[in-house]
C-alpha positions as CSV (number, residue, x, y, z in Angstrom):
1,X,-82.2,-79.5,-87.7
2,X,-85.7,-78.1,-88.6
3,X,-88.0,-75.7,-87.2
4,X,-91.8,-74.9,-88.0
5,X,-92.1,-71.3,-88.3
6,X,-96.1,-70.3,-89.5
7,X,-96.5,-73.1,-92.5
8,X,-93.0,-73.6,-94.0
9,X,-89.9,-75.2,-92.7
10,X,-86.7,-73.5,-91.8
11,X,-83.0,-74.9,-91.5
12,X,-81.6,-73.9,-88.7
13,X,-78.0,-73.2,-88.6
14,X,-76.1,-76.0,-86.2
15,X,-73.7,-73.6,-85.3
16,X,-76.5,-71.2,-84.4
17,X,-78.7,-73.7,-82.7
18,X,-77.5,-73.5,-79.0
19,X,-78.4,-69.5,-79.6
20,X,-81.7,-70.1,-80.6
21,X,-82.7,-73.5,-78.9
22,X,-84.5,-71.1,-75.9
23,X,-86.4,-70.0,-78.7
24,X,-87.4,-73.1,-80.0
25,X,-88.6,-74.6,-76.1
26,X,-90.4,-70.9,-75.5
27,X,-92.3,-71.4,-79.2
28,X,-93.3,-75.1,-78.8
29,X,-94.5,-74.3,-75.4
30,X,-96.1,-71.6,-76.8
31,X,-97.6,-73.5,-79.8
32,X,-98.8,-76.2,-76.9
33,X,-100.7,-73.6,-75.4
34,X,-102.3,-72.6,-78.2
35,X,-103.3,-76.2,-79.4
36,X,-105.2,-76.7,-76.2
37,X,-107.0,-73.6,-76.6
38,X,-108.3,-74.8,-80.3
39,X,-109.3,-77.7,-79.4
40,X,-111.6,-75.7,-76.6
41,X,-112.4,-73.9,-78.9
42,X,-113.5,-76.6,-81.7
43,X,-114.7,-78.2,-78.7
44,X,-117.7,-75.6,-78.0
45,X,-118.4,-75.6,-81.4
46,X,-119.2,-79.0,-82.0
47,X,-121.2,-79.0,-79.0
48,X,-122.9,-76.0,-81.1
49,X,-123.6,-78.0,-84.1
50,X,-125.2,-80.4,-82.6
51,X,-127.1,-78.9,-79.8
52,X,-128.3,-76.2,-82.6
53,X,-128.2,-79.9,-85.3
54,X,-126.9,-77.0,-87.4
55,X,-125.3,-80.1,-89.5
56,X,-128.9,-81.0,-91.1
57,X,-128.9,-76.9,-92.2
58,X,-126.1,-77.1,-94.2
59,X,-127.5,-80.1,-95.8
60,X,-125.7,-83.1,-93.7
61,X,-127.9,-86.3,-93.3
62,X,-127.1,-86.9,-90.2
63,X,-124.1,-86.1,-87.1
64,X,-121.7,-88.8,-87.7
65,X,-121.9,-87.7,-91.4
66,X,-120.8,-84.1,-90.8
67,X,-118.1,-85.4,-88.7
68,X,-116.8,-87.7,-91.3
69,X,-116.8,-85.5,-94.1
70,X,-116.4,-81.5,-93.1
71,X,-115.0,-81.5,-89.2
72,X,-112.7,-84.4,-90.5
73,X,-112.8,-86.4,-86.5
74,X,-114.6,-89.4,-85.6
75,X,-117.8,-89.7,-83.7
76,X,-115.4,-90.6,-80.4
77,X,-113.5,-87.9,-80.5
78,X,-116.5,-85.6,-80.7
79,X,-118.0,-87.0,-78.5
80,X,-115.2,-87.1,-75.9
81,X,-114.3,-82.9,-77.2
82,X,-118.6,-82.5,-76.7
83,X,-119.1,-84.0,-73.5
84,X,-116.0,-82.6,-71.8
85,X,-116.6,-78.8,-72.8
86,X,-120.5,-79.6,-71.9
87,X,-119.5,-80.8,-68.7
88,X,-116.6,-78.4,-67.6
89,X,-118.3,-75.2,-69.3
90,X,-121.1,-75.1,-66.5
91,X,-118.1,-75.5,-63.5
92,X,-117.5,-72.5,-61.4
93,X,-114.6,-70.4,-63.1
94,X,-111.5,-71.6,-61.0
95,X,-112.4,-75.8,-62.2
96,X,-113.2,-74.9,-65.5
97,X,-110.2,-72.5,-66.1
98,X,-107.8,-75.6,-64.2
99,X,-109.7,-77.7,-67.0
100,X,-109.5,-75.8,-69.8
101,X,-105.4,-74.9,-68.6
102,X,-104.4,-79.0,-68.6
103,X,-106.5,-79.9,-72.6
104,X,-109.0,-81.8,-73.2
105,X,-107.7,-85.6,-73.2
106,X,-106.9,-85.0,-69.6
107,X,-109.9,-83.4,-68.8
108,X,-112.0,-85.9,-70.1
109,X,-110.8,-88.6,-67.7
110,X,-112.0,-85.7,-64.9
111,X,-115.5,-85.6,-66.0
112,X,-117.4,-85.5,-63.3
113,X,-115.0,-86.3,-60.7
114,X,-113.7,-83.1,-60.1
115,X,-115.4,-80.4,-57.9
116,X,-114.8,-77.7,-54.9
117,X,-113.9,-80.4,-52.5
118,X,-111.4,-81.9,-54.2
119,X,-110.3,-80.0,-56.7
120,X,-106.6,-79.4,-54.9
121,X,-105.9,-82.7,-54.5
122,X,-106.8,-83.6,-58.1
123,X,-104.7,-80.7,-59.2
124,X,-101.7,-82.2,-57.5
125,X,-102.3,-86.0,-59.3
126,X,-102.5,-84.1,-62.8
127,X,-99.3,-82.5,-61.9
128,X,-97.1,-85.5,-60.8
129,X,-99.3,-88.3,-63.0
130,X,-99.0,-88.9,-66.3
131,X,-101.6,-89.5,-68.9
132,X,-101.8,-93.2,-68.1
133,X,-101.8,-92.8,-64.4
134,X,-104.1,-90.3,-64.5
135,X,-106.9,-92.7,-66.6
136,X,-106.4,-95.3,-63.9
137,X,-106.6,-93.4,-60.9
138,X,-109.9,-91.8,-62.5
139,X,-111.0,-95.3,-63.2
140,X,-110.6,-95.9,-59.5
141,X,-112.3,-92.9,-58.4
142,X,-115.6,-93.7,-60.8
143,X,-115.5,-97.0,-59.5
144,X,-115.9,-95.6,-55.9
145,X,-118.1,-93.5,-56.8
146,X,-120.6,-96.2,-58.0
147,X,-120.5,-97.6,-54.5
């Protein structure tokens, strides 16, 4: 057995692993936590770049080239990690902290859905739904909406 401990790998002793296996749930969860709030994070600063097109500064030819080659993510990605921190960063404080608390791929499906009415009940389906219920139901909700 393995664990990730800041860049290398260590072995874990099987004879010490039901000792340390609380410490191994506490640091992934910890480490999950800390994912969602870099990709906030790299979130807001695309959004940034291009608002400020500080990618033609440093030389880029265009957007999608800067993504490609420096920020290393595709131009759906962005624009999913863009559009969700535009959108959620101009909530009041208690949807865009719930937002910002459940990551970005299942806030994106919330986009413009979400808001003071409802924000309880859509807080209860992220908690019992899971990823790919969650898309669906949203789909349903954004096809009521159109109505």
């Amino acid at each position: 057995m393995t664990a990730i401990s800041r860049r290398k790998v260590q072995l874990i002793d099987p004879d010490k692993a039901a000792d340390t296996s609380s410490v191994v749930r506490a640091r992934v969860k910890e480490l999950q936590r800390a994912v969602r709030e870099l990709n906030w994070q790299q979130a807001e600063a695309l959004a940034t770049i291009q608002q400020k097109r500080l990618w033609a500064v440093w030389g880029f030819r265009s957007w999608v080239s800067y993504l490609k080659s420096e920020a290393q993510t595709s131009l759906r990605t962005a624009q999913y990690l863009v559009g969700t921190w535009t959108h959620f960063s101009t909530q009041p404080a208690e949807i865009r902290d719930w937002a910002y608390s459940i990551g970005w791929t299942r806030a994106k499906e919330l986009v413009g859905l979400v808001n003071a009415q409802n924000l309880r009940w859509w807080q209860h389906l992220v908690e019992v739904s899971t990823a790919r219920e969650l898309v669906e139901i949203a789909k349903v909700q954004r096809r009521q909406k159109e109505r």
